[in-house]
C-alpha positions as CSV (number, residue, x, y, z in Angstrom):
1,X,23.9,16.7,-10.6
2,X,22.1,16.1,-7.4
3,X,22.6,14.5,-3.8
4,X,19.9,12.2,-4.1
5,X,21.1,8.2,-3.6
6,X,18.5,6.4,-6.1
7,X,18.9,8.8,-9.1
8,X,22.6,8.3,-11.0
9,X,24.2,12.1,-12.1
10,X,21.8,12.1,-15.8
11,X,18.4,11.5,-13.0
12,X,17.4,8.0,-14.3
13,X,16.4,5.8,-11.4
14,X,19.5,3.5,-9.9
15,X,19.0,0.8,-7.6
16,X,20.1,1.6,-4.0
17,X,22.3,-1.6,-1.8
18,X,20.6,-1.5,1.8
19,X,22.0,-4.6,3.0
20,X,24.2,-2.5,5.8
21,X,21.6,-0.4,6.6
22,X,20.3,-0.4,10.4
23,X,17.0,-1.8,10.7
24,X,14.0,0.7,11.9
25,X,10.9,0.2,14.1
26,X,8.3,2.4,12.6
27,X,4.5,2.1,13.0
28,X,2.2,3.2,10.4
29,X,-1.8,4.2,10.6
30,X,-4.2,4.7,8.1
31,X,-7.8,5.2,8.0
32,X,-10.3,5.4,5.2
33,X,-14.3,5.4,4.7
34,X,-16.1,2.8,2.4
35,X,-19.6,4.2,0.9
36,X,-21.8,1.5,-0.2
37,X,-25.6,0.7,-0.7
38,X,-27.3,-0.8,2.2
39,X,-27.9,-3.9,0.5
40,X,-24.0,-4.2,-0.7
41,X,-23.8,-4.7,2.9
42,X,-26.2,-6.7,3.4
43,X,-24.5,-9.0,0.5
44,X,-21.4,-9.0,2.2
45,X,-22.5,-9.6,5.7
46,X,-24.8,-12.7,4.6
47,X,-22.0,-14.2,2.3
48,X,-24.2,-13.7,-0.7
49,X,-22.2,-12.3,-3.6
50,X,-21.8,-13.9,-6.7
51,X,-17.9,-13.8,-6.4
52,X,-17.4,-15.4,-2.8
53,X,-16.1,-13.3,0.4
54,X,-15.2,-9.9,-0.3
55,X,-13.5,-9.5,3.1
């Protein structure tokens, strides 16, 4: 039905054996923006949330 290794031939998901398989340096990178109130981060930068450290 298809060529793809982790779907069996009706397309449910099949698990895949990667033991022989070569290892891979990869690097990943990510970046994201936080928008908060000024006094959210105030809380967090004085350590005074009710919860403990966010970070």
């Amino acid at each position: 039905m298809n060529d793809f290794s982790h779907l069996d031939n009706k397309g449910n998901v099949k698990m895949v054996d990667v033991t022989d398989k070569v290892s891979t340096a990869r690097m990943a990178r990510a970046e994201g923006k936080i928008i908060m109130k000024p006094e959210t981060i105030l809380a967090i930068q004085n350590d005074a949330l009710p919860k403990g450290n966010v970070l």
